[in-house]
PyMOL CGO cylinders between C-alpha atoms (Angstrom):
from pymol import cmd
from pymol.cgo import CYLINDER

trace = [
    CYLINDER, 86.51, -69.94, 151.34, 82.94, -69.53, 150.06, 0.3, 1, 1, 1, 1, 1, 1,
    CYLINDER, 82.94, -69.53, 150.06, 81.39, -71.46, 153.22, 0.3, 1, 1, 1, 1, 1, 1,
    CYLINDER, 81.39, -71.46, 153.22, 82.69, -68.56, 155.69, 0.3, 1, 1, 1, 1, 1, 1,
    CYLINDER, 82.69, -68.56, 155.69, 81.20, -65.67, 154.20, 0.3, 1, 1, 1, 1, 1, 1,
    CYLINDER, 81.20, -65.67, 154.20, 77.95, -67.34, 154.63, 0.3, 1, 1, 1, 1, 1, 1,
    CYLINDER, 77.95, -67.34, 154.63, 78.50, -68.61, 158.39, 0.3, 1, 1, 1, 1, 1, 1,
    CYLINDER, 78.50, -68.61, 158.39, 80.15, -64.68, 159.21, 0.3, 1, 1, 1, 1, 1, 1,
    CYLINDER, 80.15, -64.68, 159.21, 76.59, -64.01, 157.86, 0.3, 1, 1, 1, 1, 1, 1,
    CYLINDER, 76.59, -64.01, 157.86, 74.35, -66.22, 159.68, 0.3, 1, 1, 1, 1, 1, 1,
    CYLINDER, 74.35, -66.22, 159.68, 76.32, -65.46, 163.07, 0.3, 1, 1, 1, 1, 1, 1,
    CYLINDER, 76.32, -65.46, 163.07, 75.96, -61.64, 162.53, 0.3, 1, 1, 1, 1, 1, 1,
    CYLINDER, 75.96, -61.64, 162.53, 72.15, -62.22, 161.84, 0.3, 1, 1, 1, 1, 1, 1,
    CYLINDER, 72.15, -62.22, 161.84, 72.13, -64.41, 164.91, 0.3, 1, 1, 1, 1, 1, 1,
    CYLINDER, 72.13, -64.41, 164.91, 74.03, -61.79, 167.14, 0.3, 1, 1, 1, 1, 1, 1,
    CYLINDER, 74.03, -61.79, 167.14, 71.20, -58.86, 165.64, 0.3, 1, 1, 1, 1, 1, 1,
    CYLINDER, 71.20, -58.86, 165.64, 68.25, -61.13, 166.54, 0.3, 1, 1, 1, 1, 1, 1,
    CYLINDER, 68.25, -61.13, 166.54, 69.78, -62.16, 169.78, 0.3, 1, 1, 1, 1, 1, 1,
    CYLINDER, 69.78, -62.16, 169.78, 70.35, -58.56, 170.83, 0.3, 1, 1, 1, 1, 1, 1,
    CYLINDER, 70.35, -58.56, 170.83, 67.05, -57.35, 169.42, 0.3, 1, 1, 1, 1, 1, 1,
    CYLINDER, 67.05, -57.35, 169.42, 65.72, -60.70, 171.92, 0.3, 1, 1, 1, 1, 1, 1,
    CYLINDER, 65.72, -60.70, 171.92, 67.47, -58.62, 174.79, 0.3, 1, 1, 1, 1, 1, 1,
    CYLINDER, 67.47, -58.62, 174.79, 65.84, -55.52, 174.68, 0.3, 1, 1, 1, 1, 1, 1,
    CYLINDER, 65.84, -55.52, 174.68, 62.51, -56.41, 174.16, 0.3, 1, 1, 1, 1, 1, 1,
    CYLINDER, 62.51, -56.41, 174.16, 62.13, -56.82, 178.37, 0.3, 1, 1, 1, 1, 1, 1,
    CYLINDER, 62.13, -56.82, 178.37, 63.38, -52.93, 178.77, 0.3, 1, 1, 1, 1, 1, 1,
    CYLINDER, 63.38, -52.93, 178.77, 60.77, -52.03, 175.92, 0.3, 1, 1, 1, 1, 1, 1,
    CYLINDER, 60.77, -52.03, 175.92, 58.14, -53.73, 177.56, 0.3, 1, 1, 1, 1, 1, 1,
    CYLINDER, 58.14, -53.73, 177.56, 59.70, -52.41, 180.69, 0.3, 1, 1, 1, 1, 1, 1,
    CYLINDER, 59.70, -52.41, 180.69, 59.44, -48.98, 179.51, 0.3, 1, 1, 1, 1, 1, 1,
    CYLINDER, 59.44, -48.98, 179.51, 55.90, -49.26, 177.57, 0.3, 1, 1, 1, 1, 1, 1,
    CYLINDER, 55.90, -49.26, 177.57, 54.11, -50.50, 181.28, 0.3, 1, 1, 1, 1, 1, 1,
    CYLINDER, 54.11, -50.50, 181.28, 55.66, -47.38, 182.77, 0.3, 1, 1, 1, 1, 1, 1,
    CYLINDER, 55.66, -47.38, 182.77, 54.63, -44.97, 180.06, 0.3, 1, 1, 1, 1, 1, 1,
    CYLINDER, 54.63, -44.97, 180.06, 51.28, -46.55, 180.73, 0.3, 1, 1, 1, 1, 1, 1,
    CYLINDER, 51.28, -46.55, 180.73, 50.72, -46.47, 184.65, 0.3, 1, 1, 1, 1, 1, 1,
    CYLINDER, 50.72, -46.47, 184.65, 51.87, -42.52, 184.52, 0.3, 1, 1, 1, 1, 1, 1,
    CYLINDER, 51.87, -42.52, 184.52, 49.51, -41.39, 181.94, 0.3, 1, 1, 1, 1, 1, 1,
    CYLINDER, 49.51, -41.39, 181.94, 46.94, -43.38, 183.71, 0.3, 1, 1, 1, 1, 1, 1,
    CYLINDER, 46.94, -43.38, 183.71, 47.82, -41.93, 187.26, 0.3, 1, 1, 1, 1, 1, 1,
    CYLINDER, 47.82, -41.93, 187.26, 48.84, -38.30, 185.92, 0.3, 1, 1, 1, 1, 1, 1,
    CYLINDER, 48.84, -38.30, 185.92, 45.89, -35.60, 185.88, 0.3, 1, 1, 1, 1, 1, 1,
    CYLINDER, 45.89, -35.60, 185.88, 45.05, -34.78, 183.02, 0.3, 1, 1, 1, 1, 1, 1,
    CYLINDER, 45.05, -34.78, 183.02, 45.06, -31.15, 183.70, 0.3, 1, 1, 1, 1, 1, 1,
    CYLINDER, 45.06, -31.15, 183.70, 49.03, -30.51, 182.92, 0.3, 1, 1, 1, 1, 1, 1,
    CYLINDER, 49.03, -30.51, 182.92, 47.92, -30.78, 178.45, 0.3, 1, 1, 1, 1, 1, 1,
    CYLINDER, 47.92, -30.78, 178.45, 44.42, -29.04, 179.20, 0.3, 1, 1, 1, 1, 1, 1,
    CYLINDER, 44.42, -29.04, 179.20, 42.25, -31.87, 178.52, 0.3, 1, 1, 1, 1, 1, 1,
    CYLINDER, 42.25, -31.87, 178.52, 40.14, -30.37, 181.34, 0.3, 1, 1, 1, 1, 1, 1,
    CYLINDER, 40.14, -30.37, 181.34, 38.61, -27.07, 183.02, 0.3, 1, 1, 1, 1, 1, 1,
    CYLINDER, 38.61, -27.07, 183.02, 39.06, -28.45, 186.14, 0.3, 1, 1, 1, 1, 1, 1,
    CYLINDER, 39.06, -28.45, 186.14, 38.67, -25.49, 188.96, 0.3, 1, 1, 1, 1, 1, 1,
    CYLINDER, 38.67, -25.49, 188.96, 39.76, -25.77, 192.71, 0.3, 1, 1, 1, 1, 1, 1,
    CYLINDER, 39.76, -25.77, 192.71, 38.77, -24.34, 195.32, 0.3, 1, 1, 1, 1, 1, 1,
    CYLINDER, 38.77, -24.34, 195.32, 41.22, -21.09, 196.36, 0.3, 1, 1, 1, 1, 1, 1,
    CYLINDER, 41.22, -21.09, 196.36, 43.14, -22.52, 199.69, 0.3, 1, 1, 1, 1, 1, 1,
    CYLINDER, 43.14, -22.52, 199.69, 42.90, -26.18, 197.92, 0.3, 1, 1, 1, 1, 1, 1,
    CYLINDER, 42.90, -26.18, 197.92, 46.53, -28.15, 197.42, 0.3, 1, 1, 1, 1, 1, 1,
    CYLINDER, 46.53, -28.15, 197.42, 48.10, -31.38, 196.54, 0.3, 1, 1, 1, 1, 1, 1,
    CYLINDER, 48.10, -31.38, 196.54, 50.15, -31.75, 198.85, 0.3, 1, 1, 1, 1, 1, 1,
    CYLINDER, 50.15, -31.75, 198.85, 47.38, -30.66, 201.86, 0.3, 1, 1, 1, 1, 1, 1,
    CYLINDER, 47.38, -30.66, 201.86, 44.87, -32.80, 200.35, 0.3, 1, 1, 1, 1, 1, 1,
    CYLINDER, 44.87, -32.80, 200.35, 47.38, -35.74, 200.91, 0.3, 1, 1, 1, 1, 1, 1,
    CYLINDER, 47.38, -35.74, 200.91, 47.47, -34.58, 204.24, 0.3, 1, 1, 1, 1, 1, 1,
    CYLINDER, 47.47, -34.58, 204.24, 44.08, -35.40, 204.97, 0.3, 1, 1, 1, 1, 1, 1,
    CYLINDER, 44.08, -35.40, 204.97, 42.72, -39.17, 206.52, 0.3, 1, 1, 1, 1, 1, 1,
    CYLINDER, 42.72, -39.17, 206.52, 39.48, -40.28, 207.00, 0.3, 1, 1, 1, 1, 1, 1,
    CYLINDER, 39.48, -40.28, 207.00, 38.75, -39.05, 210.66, 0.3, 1, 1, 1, 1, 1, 1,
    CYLINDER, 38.75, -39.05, 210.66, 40.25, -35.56, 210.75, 0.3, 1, 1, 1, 1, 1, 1,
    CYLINDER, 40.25, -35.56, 210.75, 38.13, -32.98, 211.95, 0.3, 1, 1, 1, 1, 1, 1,
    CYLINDER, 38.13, -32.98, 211.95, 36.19, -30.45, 209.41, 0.3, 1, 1, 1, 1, 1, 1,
    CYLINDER, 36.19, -30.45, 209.41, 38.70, -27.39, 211.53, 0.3, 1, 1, 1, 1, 1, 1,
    CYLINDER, 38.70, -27.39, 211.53, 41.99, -29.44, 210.37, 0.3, 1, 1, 1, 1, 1, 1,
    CYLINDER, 41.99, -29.44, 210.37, 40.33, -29.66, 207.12, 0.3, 1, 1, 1, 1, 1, 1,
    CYLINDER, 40.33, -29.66, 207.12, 40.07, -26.09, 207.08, 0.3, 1, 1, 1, 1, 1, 1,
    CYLINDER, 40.07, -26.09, 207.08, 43.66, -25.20, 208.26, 0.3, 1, 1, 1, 1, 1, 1,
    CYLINDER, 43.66, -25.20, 208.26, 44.77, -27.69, 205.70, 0.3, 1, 1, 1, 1, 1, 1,
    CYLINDER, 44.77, -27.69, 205.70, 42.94, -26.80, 202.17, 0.3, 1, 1, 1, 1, 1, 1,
    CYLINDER, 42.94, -26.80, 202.17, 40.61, -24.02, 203.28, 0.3, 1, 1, 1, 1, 1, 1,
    CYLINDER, 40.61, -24.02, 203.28, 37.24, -23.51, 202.54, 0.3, 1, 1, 1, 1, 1, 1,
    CYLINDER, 37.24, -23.51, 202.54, 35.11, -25.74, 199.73, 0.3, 1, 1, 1, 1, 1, 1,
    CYLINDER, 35.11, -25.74, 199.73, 33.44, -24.47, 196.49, 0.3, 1, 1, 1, 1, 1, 1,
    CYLINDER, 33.44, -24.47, 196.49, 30.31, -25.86, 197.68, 0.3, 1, 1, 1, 1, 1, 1,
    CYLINDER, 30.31, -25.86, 197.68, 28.44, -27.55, 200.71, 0.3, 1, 1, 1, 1, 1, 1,
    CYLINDER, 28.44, -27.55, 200.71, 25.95, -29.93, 200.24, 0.3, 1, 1, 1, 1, 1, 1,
    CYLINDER, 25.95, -29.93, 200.24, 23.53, -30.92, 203.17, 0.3, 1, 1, 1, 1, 1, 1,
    CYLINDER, 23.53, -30.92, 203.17, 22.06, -34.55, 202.09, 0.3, 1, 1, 1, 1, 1, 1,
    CYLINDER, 22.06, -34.55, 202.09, 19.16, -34.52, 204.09, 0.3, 1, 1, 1, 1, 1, 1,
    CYLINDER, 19.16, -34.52, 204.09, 16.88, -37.65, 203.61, 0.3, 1, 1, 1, 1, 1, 1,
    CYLINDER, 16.88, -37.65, 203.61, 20.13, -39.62, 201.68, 0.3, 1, 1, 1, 1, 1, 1,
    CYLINDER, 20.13, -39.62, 201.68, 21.35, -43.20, 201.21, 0.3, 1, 1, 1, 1, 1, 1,
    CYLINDER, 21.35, -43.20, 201.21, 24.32, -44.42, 199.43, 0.3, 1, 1, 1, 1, 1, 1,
    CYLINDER, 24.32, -44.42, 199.43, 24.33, -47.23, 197.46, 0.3, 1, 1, 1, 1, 1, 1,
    CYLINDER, 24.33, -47.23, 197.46, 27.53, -49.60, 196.43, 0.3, 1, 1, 1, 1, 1, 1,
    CYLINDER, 27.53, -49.60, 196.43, 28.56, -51.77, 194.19, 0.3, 1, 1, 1, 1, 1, 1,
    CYLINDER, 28.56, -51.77, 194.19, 31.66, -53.15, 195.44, 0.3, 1, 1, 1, 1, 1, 1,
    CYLINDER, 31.66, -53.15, 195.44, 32.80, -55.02, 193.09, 0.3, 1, 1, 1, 1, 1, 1,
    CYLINDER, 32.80, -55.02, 193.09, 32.71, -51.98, 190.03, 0.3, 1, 1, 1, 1, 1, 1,
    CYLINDER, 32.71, -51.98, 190.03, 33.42, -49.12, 192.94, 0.3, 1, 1, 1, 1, 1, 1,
    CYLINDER, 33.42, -49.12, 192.94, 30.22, -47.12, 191.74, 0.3, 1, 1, 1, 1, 1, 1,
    CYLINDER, 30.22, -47.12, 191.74, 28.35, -45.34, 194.27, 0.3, 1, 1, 1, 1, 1, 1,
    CYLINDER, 28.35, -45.34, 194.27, 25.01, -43.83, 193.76, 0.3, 1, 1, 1, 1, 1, 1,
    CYLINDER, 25.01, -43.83, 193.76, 23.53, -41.56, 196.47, 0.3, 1, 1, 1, 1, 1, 1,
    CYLINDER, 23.53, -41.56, 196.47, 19.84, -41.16, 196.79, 0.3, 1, 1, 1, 1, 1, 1,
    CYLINDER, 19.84, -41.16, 196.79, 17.75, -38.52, 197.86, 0.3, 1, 1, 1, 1, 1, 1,
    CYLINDER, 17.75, -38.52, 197.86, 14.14, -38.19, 198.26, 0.3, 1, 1, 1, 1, 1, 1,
    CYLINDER, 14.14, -38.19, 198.26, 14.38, -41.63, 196.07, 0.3, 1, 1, 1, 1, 1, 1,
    CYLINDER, 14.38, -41.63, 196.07, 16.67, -39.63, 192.83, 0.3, 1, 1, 1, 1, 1, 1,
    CYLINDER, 16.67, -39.63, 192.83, 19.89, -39.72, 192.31, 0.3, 1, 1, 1, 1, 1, 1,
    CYLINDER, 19.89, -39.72, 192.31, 21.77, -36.63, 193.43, 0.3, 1, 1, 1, 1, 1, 1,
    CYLINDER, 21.77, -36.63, 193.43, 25.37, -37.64, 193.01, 0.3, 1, 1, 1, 1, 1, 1,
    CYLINDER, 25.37, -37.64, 193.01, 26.81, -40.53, 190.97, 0.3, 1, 1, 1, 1, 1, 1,
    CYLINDER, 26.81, -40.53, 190.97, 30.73, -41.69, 191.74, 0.3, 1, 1, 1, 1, 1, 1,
    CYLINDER, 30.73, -41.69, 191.74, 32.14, -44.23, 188.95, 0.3, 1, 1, 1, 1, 1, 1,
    CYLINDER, 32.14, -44.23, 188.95, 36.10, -44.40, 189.98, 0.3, 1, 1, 1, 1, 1, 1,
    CYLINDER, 36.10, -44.40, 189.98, 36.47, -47.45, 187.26, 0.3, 1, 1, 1, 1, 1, 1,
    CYLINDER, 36.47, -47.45, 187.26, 34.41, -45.88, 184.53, 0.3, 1, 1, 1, 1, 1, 1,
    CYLINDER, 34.41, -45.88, 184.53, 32.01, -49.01, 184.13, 0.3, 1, 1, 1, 1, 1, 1,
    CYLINDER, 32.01, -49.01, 184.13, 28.94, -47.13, 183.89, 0.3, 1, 1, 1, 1, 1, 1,
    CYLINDER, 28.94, -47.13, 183.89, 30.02, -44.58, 180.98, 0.3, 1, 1, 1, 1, 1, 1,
    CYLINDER, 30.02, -44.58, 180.98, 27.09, -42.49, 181.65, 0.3, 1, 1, 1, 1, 1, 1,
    CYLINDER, 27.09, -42.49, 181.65, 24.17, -44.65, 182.04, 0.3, 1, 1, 1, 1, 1, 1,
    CYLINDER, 24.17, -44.65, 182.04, 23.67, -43.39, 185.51, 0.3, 1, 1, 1, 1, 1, 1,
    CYLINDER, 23.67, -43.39, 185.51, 21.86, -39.76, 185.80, 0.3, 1, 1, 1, 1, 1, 1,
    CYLINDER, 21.86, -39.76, 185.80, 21.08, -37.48, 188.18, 0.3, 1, 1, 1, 1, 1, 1,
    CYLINDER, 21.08, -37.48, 188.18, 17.51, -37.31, 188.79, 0.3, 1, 1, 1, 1, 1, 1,
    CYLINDER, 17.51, -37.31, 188.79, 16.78, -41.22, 187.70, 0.3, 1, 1, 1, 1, 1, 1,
    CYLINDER, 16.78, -41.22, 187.70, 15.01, -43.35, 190.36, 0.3, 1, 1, 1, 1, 1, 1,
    CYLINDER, 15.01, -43.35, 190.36, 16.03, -45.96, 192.38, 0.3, 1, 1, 1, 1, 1, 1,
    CYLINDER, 16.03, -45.96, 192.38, 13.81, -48.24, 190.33, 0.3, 1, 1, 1, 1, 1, 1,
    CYLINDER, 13.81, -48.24, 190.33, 15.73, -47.24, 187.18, 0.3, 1, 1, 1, 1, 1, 1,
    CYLINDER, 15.73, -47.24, 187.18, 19.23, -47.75, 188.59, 0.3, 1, 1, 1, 1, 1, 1,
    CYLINDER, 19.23, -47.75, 188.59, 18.12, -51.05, 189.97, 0.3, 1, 1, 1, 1, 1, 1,
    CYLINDER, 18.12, -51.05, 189.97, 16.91, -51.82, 186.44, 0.3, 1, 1, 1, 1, 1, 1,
    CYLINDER, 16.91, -51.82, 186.44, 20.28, -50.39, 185.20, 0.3, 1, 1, 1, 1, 1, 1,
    CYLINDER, 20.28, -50.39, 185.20, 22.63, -52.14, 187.61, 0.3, 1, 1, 1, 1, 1, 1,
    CYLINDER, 22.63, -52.14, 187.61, 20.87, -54.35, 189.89, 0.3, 1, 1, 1, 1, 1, 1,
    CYLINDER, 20.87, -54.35, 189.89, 20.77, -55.05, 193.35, 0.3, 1, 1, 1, 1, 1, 1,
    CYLINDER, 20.77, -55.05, 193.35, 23.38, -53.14, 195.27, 0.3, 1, 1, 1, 1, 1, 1,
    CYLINDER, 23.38, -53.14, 195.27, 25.90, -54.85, 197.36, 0.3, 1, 1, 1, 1, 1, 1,
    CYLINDER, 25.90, -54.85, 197.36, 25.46, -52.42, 200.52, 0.3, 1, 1, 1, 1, 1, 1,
    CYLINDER, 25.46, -52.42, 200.52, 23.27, -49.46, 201.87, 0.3, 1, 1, 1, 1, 1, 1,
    CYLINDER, 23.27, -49.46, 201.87, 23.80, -47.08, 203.77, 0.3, 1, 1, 1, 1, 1, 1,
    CYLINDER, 23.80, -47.08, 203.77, 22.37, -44.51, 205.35, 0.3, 1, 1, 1, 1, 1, 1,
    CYLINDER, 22.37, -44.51, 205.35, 24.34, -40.97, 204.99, 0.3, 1, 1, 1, 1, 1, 1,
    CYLINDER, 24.34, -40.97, 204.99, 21.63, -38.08, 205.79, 0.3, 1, 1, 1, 1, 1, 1,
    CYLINDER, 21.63, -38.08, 205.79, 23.61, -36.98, 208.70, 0.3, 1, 1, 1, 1, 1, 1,
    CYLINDER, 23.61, -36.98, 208.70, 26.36, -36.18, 206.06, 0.3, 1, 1, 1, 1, 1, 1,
    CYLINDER, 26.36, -36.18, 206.06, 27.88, -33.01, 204.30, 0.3, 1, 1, 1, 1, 1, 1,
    CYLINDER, 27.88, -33.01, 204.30, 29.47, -33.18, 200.68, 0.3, 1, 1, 1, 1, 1, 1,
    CYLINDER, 29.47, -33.18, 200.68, 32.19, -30.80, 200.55, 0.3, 1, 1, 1, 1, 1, 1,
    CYLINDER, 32.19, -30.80, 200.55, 33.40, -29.61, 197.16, 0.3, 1, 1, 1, 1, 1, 1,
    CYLINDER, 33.40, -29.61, 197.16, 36.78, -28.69, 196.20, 0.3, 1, 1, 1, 1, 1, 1,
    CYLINDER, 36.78, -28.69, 196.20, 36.46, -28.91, 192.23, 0.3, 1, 1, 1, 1, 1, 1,
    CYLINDER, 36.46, -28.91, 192.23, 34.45, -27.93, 189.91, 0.3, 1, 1, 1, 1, 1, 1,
    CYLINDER, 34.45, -27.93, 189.91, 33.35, -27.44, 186.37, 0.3, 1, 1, 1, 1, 1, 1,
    CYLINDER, 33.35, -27.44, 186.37, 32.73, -24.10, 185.21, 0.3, 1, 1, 1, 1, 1, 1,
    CYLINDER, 32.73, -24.10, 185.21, 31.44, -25.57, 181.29, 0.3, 1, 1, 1, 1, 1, 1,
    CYLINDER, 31.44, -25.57, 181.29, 30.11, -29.27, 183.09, 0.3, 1, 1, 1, 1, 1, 1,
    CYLINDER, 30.11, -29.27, 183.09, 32.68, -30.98, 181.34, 0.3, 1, 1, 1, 1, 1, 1,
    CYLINDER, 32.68, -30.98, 181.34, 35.02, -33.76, 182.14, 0.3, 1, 1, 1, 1, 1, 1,
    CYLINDER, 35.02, -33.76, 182.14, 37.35, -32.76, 185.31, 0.3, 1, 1, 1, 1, 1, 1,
    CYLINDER, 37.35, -32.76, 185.31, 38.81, -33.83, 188.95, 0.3, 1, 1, 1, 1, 1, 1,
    CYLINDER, 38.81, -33.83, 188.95, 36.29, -34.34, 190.97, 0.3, 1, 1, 1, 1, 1, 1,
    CYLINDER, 36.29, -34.34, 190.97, 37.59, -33.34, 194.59, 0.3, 1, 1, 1, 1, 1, 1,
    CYLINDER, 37.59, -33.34, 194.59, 34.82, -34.09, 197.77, 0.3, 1, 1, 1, 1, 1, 1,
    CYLINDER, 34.82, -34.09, 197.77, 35.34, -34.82, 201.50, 0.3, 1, 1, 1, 1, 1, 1,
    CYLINDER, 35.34, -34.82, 201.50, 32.23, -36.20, 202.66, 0.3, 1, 1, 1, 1, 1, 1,
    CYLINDER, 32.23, -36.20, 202.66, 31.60, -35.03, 206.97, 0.3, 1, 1, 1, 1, 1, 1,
    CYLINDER, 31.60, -35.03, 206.97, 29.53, -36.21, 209.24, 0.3, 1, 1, 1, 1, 1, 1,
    CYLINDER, 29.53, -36.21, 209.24, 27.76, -33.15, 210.84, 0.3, 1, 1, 1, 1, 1, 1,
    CYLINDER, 27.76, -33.15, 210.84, 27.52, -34.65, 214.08, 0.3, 1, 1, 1, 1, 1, 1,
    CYLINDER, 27.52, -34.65, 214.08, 30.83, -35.72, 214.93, 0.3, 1, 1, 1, 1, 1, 1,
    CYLINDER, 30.83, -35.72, 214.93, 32.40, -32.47, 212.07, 0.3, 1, 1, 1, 1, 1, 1,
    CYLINDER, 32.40, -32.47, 212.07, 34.93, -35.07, 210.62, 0.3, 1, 1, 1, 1, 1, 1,
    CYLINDER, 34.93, -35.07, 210.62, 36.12, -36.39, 207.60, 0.3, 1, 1, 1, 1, 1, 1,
    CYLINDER, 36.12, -36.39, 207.60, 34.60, -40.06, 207.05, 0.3, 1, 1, 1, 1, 1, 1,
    CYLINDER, 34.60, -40.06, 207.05, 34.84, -40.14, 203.28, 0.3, 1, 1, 1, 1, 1, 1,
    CYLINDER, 34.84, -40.14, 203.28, 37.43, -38.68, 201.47, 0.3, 1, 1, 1, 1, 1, 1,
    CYLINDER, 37.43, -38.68, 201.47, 37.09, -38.94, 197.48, 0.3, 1, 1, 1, 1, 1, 1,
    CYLINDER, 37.09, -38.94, 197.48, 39.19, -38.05, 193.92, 0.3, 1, 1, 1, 1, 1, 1,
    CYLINDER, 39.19, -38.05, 193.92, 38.16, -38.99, 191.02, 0.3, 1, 1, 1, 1, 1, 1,
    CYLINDER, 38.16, -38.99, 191.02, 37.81, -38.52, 187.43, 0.3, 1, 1, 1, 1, 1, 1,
    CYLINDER, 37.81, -38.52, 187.43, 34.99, -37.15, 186.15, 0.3, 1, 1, 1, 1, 1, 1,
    CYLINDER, 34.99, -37.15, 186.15, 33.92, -37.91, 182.78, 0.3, 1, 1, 1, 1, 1, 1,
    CYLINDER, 33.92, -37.91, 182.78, 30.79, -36.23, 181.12, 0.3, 1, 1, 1, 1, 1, 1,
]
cmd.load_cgo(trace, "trace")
């Protein structure tokens, strides 16, 4: 009679482990998930930012938007930007294998874009192209954009960390041939 209390035992430890075992694929499951929304969410919703937009500027008409539209569908769509910015003398540089894009002008950085955060800040505006090169070496393509308009749809009122929001136009043809969201981090 003794021996059965002891194997009763053992077989209800054995069922615990085994359905313990079980749901350890559903945690997982559930621990991925929790981790690709916070890293796809904006971080706006719990105030971590001061991200402002632009007044006629939506979600859902920014997802409207393709690389091609014309600047008047643009308009229709999400209105008018914060800001405007003519890059006169410009070229972009990019390093395709991180994502970061630097863009030049007059030979200093004007605008730095660092979707995968590899660069945490080591890239200013105003450095020179010498410095970046120094910084992250040869670029993996050129290009030149001076025929281009930046148009802003975010901003930072403090220059803190927000969404950064740009459609970049070609002033010739007045369409959309770069369309960009991203992260800002300062």
């Amino acid at each position: 009679m003794d021996d059965i209390e002891p194997n009763k035992r053992n077989l209800r430890i054995a069922y615990v482990v085994y359905r313990a075992l079980q749901s350890i694929p559903v945690l997982l499951a559930l621990l991925v998930g929790l981790v690709v929304i916070a890293a796809t969410t904006p971080y706006d919703f719990v105030g971590l930012t001061d991200t402002q937009y632009a007044s006629g500027y939506s979600k859902a008409g920014w997802r409207t938007l393709s690389v091609g539209d014309s600047t008047s569908e643009v308009l229709k769509r999400i209105g008018e930007p914060h800001s405007r910015l003519k890059n006169w003398q410009s070229v972009r540089w990019t390093w395709e294998l991180t994502g970061v894009e630097v863009v030049f002008d007059d030979s200093m950085v004007i605008s730095v874009s660092d979707p995968k955060g590899v660069l945490a800040g080591r890239i200013e505006q105003g450095m020179s192209h010498a410095r970046v090169l120094e910084i992250l070496g040869v670029s993996s393509k050129q290009e030149d954009v001076s025929n281009s308009e930046i148009w802003s749809y975010s901003r930072s009122p403090k220059s803190t960390h927000y969404w950064r929001v740009f459609l970049e136009v070609d002033a010739t043809t007045q369409t959309v041939v770069r369309k960009t969201e991203e992260f800002y981090f300062d």
